[in-house]
C-alpha positions in Angstrom: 0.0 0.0 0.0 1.5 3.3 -0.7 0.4 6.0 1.7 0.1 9.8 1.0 -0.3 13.3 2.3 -1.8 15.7 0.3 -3.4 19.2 -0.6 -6.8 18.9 -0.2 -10.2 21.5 -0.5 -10.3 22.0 3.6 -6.4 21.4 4.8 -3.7 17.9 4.0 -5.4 15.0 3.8 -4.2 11.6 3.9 -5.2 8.8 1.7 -3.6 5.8 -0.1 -2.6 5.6 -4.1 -4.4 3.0 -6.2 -3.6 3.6 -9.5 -4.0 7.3 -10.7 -5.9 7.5 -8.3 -5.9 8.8 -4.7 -8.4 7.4 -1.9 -8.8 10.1 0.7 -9.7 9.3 4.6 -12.0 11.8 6.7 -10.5 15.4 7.0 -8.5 15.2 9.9 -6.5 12.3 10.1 -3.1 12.1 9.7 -0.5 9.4 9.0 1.2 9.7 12.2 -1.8 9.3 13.8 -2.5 6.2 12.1 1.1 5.1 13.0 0.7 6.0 16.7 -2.8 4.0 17.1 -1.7 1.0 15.2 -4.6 1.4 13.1 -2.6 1.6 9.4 -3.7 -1.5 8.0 -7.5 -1.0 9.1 -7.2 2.6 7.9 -6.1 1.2 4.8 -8.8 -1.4 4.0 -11.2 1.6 4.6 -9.5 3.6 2.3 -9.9 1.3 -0.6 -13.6 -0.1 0.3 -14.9 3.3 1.4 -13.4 6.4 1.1 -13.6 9.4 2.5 -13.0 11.2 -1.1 -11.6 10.3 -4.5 -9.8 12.4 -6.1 -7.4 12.1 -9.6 -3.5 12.1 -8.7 -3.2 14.7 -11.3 -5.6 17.2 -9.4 -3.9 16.8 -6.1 -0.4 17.9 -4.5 1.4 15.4 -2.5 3.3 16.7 0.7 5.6 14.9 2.3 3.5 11.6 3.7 4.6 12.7 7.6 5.0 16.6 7.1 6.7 16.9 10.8 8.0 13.1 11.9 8.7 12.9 15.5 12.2 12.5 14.8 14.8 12.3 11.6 17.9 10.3 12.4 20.2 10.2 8.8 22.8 7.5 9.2 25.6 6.8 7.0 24.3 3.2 5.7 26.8 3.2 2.7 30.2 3.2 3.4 31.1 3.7 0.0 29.9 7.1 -0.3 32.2 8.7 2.5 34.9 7.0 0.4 33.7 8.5 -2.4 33.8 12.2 -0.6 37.1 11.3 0.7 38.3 10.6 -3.1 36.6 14.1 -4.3 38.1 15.8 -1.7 41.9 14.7 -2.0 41.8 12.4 0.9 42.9 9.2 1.4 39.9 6.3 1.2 40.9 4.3 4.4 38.0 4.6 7.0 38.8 5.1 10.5 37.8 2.1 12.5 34.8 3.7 14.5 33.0 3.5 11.0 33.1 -0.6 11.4 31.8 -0.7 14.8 29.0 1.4 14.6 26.2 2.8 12.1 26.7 6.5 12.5 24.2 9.0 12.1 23.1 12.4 13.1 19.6 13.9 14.3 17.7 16.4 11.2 16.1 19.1 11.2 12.3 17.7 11.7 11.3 21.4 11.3 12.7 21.6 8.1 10.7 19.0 6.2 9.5 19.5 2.7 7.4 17.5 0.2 8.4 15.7 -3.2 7.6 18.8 -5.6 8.7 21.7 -3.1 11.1 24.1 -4.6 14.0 24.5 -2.1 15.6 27.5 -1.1 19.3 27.7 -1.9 20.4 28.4 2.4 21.7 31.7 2.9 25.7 32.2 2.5 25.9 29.1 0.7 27.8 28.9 -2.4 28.2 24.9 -2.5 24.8 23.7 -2.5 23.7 19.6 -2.8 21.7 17.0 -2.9 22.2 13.7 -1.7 20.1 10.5 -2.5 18.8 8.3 0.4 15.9 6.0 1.4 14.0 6.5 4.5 12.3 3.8 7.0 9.4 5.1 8.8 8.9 3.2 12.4 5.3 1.7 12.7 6.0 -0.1 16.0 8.1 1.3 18.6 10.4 -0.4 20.9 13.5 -0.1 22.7 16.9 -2.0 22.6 15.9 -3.8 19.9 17.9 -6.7 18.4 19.4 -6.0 15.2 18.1 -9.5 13.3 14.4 -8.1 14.3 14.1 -4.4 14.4 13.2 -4.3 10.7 9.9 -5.6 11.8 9.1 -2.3 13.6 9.5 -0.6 10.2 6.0 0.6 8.5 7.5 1.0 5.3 9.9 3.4 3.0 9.9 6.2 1.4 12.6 8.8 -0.4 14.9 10.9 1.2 17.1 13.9 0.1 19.3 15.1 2.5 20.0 18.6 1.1 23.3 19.6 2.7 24.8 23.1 2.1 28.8 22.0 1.8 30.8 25.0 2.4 28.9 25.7 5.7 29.4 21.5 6.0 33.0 22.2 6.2 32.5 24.3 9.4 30.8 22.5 10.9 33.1 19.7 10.9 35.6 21.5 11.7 34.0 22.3 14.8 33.6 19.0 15.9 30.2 19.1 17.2 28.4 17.3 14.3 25.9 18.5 11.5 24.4 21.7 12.1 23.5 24.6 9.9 24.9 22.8 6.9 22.1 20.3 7.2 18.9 22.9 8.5 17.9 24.0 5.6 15.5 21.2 4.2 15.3 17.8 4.0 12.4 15.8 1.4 10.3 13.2 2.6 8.0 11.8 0.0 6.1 11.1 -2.2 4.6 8.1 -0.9 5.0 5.6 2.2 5.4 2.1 0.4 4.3 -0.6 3.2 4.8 -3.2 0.8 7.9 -2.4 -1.1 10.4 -4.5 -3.2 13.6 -3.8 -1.6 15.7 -4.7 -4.8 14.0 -1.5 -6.1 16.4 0.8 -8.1 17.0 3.9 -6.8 18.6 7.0 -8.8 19.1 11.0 -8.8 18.8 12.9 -11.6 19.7 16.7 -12.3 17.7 18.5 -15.0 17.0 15.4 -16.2 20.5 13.7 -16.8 20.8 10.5 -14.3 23.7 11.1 -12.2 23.4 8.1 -9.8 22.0 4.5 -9.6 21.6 2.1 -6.8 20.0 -0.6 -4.7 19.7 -1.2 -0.6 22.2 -4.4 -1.6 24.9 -1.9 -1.3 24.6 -1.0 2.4 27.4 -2.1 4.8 24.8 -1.7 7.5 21.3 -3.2 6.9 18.1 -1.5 8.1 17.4 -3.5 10.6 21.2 -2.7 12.0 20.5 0.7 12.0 17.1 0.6 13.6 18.5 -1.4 16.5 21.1 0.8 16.8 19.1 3.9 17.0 16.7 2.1 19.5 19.8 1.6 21.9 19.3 3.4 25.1 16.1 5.1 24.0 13.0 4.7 22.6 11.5 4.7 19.1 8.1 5.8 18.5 5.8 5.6 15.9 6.5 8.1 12.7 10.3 8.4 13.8 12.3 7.9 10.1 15.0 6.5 10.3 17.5 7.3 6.6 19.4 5.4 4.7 22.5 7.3 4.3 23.8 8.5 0.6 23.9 5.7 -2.1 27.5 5.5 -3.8 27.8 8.4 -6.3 24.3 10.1 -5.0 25.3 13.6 -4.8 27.1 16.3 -6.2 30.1 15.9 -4.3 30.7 12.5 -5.3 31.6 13.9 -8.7 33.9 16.7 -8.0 36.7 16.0 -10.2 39.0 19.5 -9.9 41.1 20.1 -6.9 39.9 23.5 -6.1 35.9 22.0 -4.7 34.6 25.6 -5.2 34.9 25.5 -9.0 33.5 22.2 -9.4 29.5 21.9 -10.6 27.1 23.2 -7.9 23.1 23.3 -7.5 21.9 26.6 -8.4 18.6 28.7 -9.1 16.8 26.4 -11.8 18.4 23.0 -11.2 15.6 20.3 -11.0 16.3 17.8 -8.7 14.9 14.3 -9.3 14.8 11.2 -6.8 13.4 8.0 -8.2 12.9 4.8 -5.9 10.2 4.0 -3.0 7.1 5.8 -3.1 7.9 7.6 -6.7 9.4 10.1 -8.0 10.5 13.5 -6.6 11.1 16.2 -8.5 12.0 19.6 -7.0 13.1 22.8 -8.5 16.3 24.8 -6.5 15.7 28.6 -6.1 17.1 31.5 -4.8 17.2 31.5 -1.0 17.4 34.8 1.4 20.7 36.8 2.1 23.1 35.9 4.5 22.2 38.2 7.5 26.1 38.1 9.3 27.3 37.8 12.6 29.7 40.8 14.4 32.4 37.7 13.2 31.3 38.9 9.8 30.1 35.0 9.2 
């Protein structure tokens, strides 16, 4: 079943896709409700026996499925992508050893969320802007200290994730050894749809004004969903509606493909670059446009 969010007469509605079609529930109800009640596959069987509303995919907008997710956690999945920004950037590929004992990730900016055909805002100050391709899981079931050959059952299903980073700022922030931070707030895409059934052999790919830049499957992942799940479950809990990404896949983003040494003259998103994400759920296609002016601090950053 694929699960959406959209634009509706009265407010977002939610409702499932069967073919070109979209079957709406009652004004009102949202997909993380549905998550949080356990009611998803009941809501579901409503929706295609008895809808609410009906209503042609064409005449509709689709938001992101869960338009403010209790929690984002992006974790680096494929290992071959930081070797891949190592490579770009002059470094050498070997991987320190924390990167084998652990799947890393950082927390996004939940905030920040935008749907599969938002424009996005270029972030202010930025002059090396990205996108990044990457799956999400969406938690159905929560839990705690879950084990890592079962915590893929506490997944509701997938959708796609683009992890819009802002490079330049990127670079400070590493440099400040804190983690991800302003490089990472700007936006973050969540959509189109929420696949509860999905092939996971599906191909994934990015495209940029309509040249494929990237292609992948989940095959390539040194650490499996259900690895990262438990991991992010250690300690804490998971609730419904947390998302829990995928990290890049191998040559999914810009600065995989850098290929001068000085990074600031290599190719860039700009105003009128269409981004395109193919894989779980659909297609997302988003236009980049200018964003507001850098407003400095007294450090004149």
């Amino acid at each position: 079943m694929r699960w959406v969010t959209y634009s509706g007469a009265d407010g977002p509605r939610t409702g499932i896709l069967l073919d070109d079609r979209v079957h709406g529930l009652a004004a009102g109800t949202t997909l993380l409700d549905l998550l949080t009640r356990g009611e998803l596959d009941e809501a579901g069987d409503a929706a295609r026996r008895d809808p609410a509303e009906v209503r042609a995919l064409a005449d509709v907008r689709l938001l992101s499925p869960l338009p403010r997710p209790p929690s984002v956690r992006d974790s680096l999945g494929f290992l071959d992508h930081l070797r891949g920004c190592y490579k770009a950037l002059g470094r050498p590929g070997d991987l320190h050893e924390a990167w084998y004992q652990t799947p890393a990730y950082y927390f996004a900016n939940v905030g920040s969320i935008v749907g599969p055909y938002d424009d996005v805002p270029v972030p202010p100050g930025c002059a090396l802007f990205d996108f990044e391709l990457e799956v999400a899981a969406v938690i159905g079931r929560g839990g705690r200290d879950l084990h890592p050959d079962t915590a893929a059952e506490h997944i509701a299903g997938y959708t796609m994730f683009n992890d819009w980073s802002a490079r330049d700022i990127q670079m400070r922030d590493m440099a400040q050894g804190i983690g991800m931070g302003k490089s990472k707030d700007g936006a973050s895409t969540l959509g189109p749809a929420l696949d509860t059934d999905p092939d996971l052999g599906t191909e994934l790919s990015a495209s940029l004004n309509g040249e494929v830049l990237a292609s992948g499957t989940l095959s390539q992942l040194d650490w499996s969903f259900g690895e990262m799940v438990a991991y992010a479950s250690r300690g804490c809990d998971l609730v419904p509606g947390d998302v829990v990404c995928s990290g890049t896949v191998p040559g999914g983003c810009l600065l995989e493909h850098v290929d001068t040494p000085v990074v600031a003259e290599a190719r860039w998103l700009r105003p009128g670059d269409v981004v395109s994400l193919r894989g779980f759920g659909g297609e997302t296609r988003q236009t980049v446009v200018a964003g507001a002016p850098l407003v400095p601090l007294r450090s004149g950053f």
